[in-house]
C-alpha positions in Angstrom: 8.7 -1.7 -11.3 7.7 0.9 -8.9 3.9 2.1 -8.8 4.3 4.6 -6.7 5.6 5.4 -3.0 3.3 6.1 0.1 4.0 6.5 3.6 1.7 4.6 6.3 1.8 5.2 9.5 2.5 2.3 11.8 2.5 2.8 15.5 2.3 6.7 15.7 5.7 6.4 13.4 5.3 7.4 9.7 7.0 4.7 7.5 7.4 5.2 3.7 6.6 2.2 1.5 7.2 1.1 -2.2 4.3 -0.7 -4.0 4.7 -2.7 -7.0 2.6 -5.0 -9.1 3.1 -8.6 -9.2 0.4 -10.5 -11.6 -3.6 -9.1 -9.8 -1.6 -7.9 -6.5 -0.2 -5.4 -5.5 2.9 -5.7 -3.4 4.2 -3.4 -0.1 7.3 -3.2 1.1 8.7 -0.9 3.8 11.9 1.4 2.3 13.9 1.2 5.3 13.6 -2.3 6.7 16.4 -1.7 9.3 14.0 1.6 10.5 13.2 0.0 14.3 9.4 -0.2 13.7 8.0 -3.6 13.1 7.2 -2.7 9.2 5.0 -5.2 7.8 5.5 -6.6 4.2 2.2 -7.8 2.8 0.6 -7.6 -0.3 -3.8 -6.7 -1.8 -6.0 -7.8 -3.8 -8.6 -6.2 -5.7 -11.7 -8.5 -4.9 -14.8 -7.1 -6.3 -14.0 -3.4 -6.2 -12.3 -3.7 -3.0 -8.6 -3.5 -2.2 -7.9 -6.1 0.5 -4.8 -7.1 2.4 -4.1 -10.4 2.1 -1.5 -11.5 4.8 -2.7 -8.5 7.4 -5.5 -8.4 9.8 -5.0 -4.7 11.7 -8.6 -3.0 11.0 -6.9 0.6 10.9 -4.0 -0.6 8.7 -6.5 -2.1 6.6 -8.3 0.7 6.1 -5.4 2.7 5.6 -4.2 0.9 3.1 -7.3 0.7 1.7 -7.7 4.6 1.2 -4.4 4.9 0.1 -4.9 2.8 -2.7 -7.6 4.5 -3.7 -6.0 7.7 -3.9 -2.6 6.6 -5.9 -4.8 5.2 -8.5 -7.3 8.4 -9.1 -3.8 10.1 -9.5 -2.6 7.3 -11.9 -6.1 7.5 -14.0 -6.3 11.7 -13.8 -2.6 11.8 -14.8 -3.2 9.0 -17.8 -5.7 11.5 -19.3 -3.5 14.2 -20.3 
């Protein structure tokens, strides 16, 4: 199941992802794997508060990710309040 859609942007070229949940992680994977940009597939884990990539070690991708996380799921918990 889909958690939501995000678009990261991956050598100056924005690629949209879809993120689902398997077990603790959480799981990315590029829409368009035939796009021509070298798309990682990878998946996080929550560790102590903090989302990390587990199979990436790009420090802006990281941090990225890690902020785009943390947006989706403020949406998630705002939305599941009302």
């Amino acid at each position: 199941m889909t958690l939501f859609t995000t678009t990261l942007i991956l050598k100056n070229k924005a690629v949209p992802y879809q993120v689902y949940k398997e077990g603790d992680r959480l799981f990315f994977k590029p829409v368009d794997m035939n796009s021509g940009t070298d798309a990682p597939i990878f998946w996080v884990r929550n560790s102590g508060g903090v989302w990390k990539p587990i199979n990436i070690t790009e420090v802006q991708l990281i941090k990225q990710v890690q902020a785009n996380i943390s947006g989706h799921y403020a949406e998630m918990q705002e939305a599941n309040k009302e």
